[in-house]
C-alpha positions as CSV (number, residue, x, y, z in Angstrom):
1,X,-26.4,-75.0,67.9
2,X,-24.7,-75.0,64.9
3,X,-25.9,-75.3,61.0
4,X,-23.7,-77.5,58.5
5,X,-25.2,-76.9,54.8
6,X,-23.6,-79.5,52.1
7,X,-23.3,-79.1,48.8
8,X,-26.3,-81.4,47.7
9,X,-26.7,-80.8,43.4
10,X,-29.9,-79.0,42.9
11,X,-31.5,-80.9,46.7
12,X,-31.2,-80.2,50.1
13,X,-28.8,-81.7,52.6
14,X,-28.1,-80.2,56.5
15,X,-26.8,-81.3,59.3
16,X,-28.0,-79.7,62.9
17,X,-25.8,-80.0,65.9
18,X,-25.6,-79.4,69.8
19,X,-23.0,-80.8,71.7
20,X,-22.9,-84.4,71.4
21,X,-26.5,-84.3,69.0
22,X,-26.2,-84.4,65.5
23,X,-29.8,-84.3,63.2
24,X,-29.2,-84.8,59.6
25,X,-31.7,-83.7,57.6
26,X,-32.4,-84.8,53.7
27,X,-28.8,-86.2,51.9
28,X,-29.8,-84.4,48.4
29,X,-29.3,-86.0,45.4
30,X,-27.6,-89.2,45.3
31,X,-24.4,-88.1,43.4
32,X,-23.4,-84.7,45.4
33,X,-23.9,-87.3,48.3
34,X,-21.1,-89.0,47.4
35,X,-18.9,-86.5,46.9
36,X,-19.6,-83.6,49.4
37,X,-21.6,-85.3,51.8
38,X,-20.4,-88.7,52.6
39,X,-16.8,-87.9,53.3
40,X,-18.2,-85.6,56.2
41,X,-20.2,-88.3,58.0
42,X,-17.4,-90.7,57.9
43,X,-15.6,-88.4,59.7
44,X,-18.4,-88.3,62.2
45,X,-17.8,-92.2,62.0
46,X,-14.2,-92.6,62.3
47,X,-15.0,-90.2,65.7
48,X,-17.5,-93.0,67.6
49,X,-19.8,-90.3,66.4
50,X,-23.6,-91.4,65.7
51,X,-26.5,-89.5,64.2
52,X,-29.3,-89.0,66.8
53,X,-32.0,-88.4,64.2
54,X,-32.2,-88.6,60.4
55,X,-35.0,-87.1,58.3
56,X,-36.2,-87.2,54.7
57,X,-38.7,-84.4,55.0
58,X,-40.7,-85.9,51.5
59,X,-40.3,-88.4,48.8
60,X,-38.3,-85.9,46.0
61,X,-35.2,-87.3,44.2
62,X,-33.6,-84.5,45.6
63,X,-34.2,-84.8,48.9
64,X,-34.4,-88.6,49.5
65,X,-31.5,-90.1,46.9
66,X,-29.0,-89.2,48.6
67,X,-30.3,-90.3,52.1
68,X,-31.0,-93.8,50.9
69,X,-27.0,-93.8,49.1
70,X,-26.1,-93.5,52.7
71,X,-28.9,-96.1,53.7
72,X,-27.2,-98.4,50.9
73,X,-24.0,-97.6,52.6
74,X,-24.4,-98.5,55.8
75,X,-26.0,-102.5,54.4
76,X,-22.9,-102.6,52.3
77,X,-20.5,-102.4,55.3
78,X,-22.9,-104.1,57.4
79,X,-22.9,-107.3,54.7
80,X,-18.5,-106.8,54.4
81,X,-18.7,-107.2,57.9
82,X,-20.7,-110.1,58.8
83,X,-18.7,-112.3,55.6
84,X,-15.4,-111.2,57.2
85,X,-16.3,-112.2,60.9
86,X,-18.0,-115.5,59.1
87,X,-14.1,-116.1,57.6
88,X,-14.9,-115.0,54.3
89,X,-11.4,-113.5,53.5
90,X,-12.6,-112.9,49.8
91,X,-14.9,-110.5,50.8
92,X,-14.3,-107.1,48.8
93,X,-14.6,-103.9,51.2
94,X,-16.9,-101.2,50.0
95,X,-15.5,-98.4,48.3
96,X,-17.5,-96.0,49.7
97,X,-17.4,-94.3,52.9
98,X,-18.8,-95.6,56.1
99,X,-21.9,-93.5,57.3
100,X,-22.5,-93.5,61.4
101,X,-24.6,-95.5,63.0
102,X,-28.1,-93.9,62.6
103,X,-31.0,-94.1,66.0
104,X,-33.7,-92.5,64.4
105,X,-35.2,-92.1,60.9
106,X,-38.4,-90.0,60.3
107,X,-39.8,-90.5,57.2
108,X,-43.2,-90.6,55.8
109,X,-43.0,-94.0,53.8
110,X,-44.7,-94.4,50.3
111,X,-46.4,-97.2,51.7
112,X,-47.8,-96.0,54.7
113,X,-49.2,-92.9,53.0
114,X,-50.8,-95.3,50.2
115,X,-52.3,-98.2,52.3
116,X,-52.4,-102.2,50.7
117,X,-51.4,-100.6,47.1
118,X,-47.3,-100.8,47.6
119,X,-47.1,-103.5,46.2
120,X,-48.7,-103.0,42.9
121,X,-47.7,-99.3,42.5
122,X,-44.2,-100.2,42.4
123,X,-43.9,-101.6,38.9
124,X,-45.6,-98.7,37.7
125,X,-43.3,-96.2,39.8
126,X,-40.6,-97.3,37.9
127,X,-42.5,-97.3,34.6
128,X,-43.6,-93.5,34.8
129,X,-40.5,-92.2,35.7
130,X,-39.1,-93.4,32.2
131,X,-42.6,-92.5,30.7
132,X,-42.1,-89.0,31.9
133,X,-38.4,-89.0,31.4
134,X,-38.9,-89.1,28.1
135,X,-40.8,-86.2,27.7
136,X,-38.8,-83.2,25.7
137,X,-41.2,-81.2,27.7
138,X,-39.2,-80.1,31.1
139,X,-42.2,-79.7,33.7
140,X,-43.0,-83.3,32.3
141,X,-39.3,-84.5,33.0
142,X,-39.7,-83.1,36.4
143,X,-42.9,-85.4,37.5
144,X,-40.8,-88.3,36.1
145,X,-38.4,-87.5,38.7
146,X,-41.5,-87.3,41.2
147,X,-42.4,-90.7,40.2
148,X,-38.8,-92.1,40.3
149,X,-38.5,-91.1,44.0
150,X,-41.6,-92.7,44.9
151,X,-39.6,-96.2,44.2
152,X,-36.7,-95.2,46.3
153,X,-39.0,-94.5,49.6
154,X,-40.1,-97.8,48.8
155,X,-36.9,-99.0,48.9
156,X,-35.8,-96.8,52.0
157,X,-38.8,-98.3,54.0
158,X,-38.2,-101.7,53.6
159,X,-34.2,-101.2,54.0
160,X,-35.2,-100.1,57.8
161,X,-36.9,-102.9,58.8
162,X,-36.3,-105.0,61.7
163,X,-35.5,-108.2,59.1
164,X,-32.6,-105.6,57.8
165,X,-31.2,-102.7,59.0
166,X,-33.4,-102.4,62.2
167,X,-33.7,-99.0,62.2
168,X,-36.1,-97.2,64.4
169,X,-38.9,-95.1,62.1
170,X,-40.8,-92.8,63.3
171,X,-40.4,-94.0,66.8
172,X,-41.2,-90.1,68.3
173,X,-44.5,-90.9,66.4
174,X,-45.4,-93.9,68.0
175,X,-44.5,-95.3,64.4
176,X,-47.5,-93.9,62.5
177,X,-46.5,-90.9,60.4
178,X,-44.5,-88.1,61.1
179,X,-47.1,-84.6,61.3
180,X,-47.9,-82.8,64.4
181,X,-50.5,-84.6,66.6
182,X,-52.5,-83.0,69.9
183,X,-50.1,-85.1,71.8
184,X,-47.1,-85.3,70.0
185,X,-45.6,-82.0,68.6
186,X,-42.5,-81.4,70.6
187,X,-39.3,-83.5,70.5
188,X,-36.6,-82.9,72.8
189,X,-33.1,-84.4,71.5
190,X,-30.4,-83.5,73.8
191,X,-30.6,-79.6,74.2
192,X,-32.8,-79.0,71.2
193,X,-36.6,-78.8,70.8
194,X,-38.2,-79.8,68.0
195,X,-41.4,-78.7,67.2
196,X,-43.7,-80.2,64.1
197,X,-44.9,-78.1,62.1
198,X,-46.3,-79.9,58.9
199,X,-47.2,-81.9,57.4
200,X,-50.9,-81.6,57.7
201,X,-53.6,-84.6,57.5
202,X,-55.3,-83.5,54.2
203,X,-52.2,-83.4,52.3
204,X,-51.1,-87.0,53.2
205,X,-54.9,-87.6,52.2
206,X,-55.0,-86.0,49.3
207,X,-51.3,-88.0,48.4
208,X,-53.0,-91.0,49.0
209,X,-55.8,-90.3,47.1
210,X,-54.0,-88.6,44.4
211,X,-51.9,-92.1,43.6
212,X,-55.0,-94.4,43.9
213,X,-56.7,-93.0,41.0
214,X,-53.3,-92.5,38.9
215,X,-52.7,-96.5,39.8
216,X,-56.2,-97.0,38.3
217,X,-56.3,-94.8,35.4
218,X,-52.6,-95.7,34.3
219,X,-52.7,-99.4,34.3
220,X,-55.5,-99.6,31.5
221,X,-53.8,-96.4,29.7
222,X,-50.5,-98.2,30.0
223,X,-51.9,-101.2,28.4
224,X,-53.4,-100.0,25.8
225,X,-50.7,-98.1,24.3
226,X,-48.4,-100.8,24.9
227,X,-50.6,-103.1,22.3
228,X,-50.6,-100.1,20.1
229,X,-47.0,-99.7,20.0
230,X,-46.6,-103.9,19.9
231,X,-48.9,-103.6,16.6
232,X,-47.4,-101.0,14.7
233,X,-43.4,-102.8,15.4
234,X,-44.9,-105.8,13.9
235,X,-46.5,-104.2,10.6
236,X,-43.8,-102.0,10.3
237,X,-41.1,-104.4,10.9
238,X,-39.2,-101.8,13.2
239,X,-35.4,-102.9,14.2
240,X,-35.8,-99.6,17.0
241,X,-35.8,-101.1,20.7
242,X,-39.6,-102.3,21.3
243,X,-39.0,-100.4,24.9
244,X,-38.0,-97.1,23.6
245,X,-41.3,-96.6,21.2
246,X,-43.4,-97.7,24.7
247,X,-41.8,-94.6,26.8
248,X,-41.8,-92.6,23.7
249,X,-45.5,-93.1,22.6
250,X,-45.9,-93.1,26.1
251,X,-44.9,-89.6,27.0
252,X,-46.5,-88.5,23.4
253,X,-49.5,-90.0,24.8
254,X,-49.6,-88.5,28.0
255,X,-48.1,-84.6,27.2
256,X,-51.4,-83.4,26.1
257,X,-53.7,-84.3,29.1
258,X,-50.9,-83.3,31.6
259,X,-49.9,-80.0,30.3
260,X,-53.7,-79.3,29.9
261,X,-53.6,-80.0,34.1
262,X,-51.3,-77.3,34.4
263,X,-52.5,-73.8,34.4
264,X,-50.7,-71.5,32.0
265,X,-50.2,-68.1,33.4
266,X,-49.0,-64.9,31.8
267,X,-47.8,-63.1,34.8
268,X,-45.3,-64.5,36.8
269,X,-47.1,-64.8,41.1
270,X,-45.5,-65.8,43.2
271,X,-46.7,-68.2,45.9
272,X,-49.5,-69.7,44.5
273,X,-50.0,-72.7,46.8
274,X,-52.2,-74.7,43.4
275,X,-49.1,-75.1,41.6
276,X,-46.8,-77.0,44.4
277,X,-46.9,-80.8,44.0
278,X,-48.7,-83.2,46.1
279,X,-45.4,-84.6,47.6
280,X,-44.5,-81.0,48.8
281,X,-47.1,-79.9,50.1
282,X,-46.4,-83.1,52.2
283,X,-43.1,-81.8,53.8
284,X,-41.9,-83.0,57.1
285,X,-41.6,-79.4,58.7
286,X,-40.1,-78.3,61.9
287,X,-38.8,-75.3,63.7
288,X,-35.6,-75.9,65.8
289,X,-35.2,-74.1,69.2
290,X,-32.0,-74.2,71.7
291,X,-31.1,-71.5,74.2
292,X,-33.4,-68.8,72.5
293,X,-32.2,-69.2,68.9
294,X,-34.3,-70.4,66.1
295,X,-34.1,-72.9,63.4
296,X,-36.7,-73.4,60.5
297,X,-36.8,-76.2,58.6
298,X,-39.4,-75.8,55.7
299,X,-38.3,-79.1,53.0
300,X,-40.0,-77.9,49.8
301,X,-43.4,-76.5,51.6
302,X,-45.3,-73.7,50.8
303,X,-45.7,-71.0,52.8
304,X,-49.5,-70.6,54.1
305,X,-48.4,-74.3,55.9
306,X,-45.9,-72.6,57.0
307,X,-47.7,-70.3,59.1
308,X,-50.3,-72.1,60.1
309,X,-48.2,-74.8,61.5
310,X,-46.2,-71.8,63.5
311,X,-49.6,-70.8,64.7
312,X,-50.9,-74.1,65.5
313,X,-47.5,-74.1,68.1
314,X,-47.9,-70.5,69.0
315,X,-45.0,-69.0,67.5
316,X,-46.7,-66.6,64.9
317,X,-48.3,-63.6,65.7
318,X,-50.1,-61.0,62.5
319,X,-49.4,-58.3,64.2
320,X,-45.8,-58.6,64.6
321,X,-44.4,-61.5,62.1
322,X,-41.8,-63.7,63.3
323,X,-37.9,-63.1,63.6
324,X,-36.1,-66.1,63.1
325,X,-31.6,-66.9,63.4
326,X,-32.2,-69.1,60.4
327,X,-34.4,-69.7,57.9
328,X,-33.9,-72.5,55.9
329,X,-35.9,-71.1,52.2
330,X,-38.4,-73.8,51.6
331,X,-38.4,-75.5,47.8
332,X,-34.8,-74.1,47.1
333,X,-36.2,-70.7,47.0
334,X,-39.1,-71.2,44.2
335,X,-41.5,-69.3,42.7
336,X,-44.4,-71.4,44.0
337,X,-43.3,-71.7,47.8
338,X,-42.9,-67.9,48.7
339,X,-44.1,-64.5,48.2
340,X,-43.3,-61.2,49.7
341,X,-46.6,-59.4,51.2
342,X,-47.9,-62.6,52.9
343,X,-44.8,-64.5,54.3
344,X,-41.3,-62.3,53.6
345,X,-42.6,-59.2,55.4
346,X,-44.2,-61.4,58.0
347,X,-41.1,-63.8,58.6
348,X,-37.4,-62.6,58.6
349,X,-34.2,-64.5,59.9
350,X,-31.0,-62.8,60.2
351,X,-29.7,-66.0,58.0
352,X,-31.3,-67.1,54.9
353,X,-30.4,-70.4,53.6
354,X,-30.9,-71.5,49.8
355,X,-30.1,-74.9,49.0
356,X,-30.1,-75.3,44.9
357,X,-27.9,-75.7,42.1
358,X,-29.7,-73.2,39.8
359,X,-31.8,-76.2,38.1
360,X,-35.3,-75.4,37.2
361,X,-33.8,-71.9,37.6
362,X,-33.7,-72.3,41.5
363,X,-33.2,-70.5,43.8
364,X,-35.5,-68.0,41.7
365,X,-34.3,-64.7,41.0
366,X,-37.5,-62.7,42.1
367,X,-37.7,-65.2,45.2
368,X,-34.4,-63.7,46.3
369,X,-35.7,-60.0,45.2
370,X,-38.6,-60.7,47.7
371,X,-36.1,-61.4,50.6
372,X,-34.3,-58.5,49.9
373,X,-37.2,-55.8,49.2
374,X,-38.7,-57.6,52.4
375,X,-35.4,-56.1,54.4
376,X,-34.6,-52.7,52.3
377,X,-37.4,-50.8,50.2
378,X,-40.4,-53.0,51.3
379,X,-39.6,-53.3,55.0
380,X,-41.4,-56.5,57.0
381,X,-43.3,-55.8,60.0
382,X,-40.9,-57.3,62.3
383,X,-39.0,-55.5,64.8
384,X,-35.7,-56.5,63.2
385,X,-36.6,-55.7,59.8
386,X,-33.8,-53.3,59.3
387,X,-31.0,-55.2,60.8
388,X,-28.6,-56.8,58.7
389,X,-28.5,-60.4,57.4
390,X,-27.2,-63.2,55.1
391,X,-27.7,-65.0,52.3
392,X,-26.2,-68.4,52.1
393,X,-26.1,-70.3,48.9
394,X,-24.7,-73.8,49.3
395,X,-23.8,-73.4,45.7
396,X,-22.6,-71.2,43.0
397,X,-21.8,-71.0,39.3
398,X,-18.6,-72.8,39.6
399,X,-19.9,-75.8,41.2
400,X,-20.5,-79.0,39.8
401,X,-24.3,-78.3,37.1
402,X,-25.1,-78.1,33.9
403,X,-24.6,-74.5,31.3
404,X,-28.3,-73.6,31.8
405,X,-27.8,-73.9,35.9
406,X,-24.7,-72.2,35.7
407,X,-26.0,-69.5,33.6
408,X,-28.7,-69.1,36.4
409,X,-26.3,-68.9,39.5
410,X,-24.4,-66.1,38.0
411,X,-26.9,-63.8,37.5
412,X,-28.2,-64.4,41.0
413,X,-24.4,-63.8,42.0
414,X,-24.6,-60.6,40.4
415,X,-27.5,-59.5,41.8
416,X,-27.1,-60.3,45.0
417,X,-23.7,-58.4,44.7
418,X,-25.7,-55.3,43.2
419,X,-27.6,-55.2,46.3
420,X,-25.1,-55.6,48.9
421,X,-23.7,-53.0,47.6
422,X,-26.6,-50.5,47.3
423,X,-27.5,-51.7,50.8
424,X,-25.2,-51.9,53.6
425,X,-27.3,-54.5,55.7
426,X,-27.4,-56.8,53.0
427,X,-24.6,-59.4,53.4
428,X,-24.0,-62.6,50.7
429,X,-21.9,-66.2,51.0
430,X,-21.9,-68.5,47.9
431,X,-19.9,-71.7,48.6
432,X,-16.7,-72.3,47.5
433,X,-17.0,-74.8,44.9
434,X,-14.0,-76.9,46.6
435,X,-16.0,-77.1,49.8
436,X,-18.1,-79.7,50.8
437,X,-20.1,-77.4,53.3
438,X,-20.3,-74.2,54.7
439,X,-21.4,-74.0,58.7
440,X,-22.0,-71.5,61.0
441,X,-23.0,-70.8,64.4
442,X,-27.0,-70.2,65.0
């Protein structure tokens, strides 16, 4: 089994293989698709070389962007091609690469998370992502984001119908939604077993629930304001864009109430499961297994689903933690997802992949202490505490991100390289900036 970790912007993008299988999992955001990403999947193309199984483990920007690029990719080709078999000479070819031919696609579709409502919500998707965006406040910005990748699951889901791409979704599921089940946990693709881990019935519930009563509330709200801002262009006889006082009054209007949602803490905590988003906490998870090697696949979960998804399969025990080849960090290493007495120094890997650009100051510095204290000063309780391991960063502070993310990867450079050097079992690899990937052996 081998692990191929893209550069994927501040998102996650991997690609699992075994012999003739290949699993892609998430294609980041839409533009480090493009470059870093897509170029390697046409490769896979130009080869006869099809992905066996494609997942967007939740509806993030991050995540799901650059999955449906490729999804926009492969109908682009698909369109060149039937006008140039119909003798339609003029036809232009795509510029962009060709992705494989895809078999599988799990994904947990906006849709069929929120019922009859699709339909309605989709307007307003797009609205509150510009509401939000707005917003000078940056927790705000980053629901707007939240709400703009709602509208591309949309999108995704009805790309891969049978009327269009035909794409088989969540055929391992019986084509109900992708979480463990008493009968369905384990899927066996090629040499690999895949083994669900999350996401769990209550949080699909609760993200259900949670967009019902924002579809309710914000129609009226939205309204409302909208009149407001309408009345005071025409007494005031404003020349500014009618649509740029909407989103601004907008995200005036709504700052208040939602930073008032958001607990303000003095002390950073790690871990605390309360302030991880609804869409998550609704992470496709999955642990990987092939000739006695291990391969966890955590999306942006948090860590108590973590473990009780390994229990639920039998692969976590208290007393003795859980050793794992690779651990892929769950949320790009944040502060919410992970903390050190209750999963670090009960679950170690002797790889530790962290996919993040330094946005939102990810992967967090203290995150990344936590690993380390967890296999130095603050040893786990697993057997293989003391053994060495690696640190993977599939990007650094020369790769493509703004001053502040920049900023952010150099000091986790430096202290990664502090503590390599203070402890001999500690061993780092930040990518290349020129690279598309790194990969390695499992």
């Amino acid at each position: 089994m081998k692990l191929k970790v893209f550069q994927s912007g501040k998102g996650d993008s991997l690609l699992i293989t075994s012999d003739s299988v290949h699993f892609l999992v998430d294609g980041g955001v839409s533009a480090a698709y493009t470059k870093h990403v897509s170029p390697e999947l046409a490769k896979l193309r130009d080869k006869k070389i099809t992905i066996d199984l494609a997942c967007v483990s939740h509806i993030d920007d991050d995540h799901i962007g650059g999955f449906l690029k490729m999804i926009e990719d492969i109908v682009d080709w698909r369109v060149f091609e039937f006008q140039h078999a119909s003798g339609n000479n003029k036809a232009k070819k795509p510029t962009s690469f060709r992705p494989p031919e895809i078999k599988e696609i799990w994904h947990n579709a906006f849709h069929d998370v929120k019922g009859k409502n699709a339909g309605d919500i989709e307007d307003m998707l797009a609205a509150s992502a510009n509401i939000l965006s707005a917003s000078s406040v940056p927790v705000l910005q980053e629901m707007g984001e939240i709400a703009f990748s709602k509208g591309q699951a949309l999108q995704l889901s009805r790309r891969l119908k049978p009327e269009q791409l035909n794409i088989p979704l969540n055929k391992f599921f019986k084509g109900k939604l992708a979480m463990p089940q008493d009968t369905i946990t384990t899927k066996k693709l090629g040499k690999l077993k895949i083994h669900m881990i999350a996401p769990f019935q209550e949080d699909l519930t609760k993200l259900r629930n949670e967009w019902n009563v924002w579809l309710d509330e914000s129609k009226k709200q939205i309204k409302n304001i909208k009149d407001k801002v309408d009345k005071d262009a025409d007494s005031l006889g404003t020349s500014v864009n009618s649509e740029i006082g909407y989103l601004t009054a907008l995200a005036e209007e709504w700052e208040p109430t939602l930073l008032s949602q958001l607990e303000t803490a003095t002390k950073k905590v790690l871990g605390k499961r309360e302030k991880v988003t609804t869409p998550n906490l609704a992470s496709i998870m999955f642990l990987v297994e092939e000739a006695g090697k291990t391969l966890l696949m955590t999306g942006d979960g948090h860590w108590a689903d973590i473990l009780k998804g390994l229990k639920k399969i039998n692969r976590f025990d208290e007393a003795i933690g859980l050793h794992l080849d690779v651990l892929k960090v769950q949320h790009h290493g944040s502060e919410h997802n992970l903390n050190e007495e209750d999963f670090c120094k009960k679950v170690t890997a002797t790889n530790y992949v962290f996919c993040g650009n330094g946005e939102h100051e990810n992967p967090d510095v203290d995150v990344v202490k936590a690993i380390i204290n967890s296999r130095t000063s603050n040893l786990a309780i697993t057997p293989e505490a003391k053994n060495k391991f690696t640190l993977w960063f599939n990007s650094s502070s020369k790769a493509d991100s703004n001053a502040k993310a920049k900023a952010h990867m150099k000091k986790l450079e430096k202290l990664v390289a502090d503590k390599s050097n203070q402890f001999s079992n500690v061993k780092f690899k930040f990518i290349e900036p020129n690279k598309n990937f790194f990969e390695f052996t499992v």
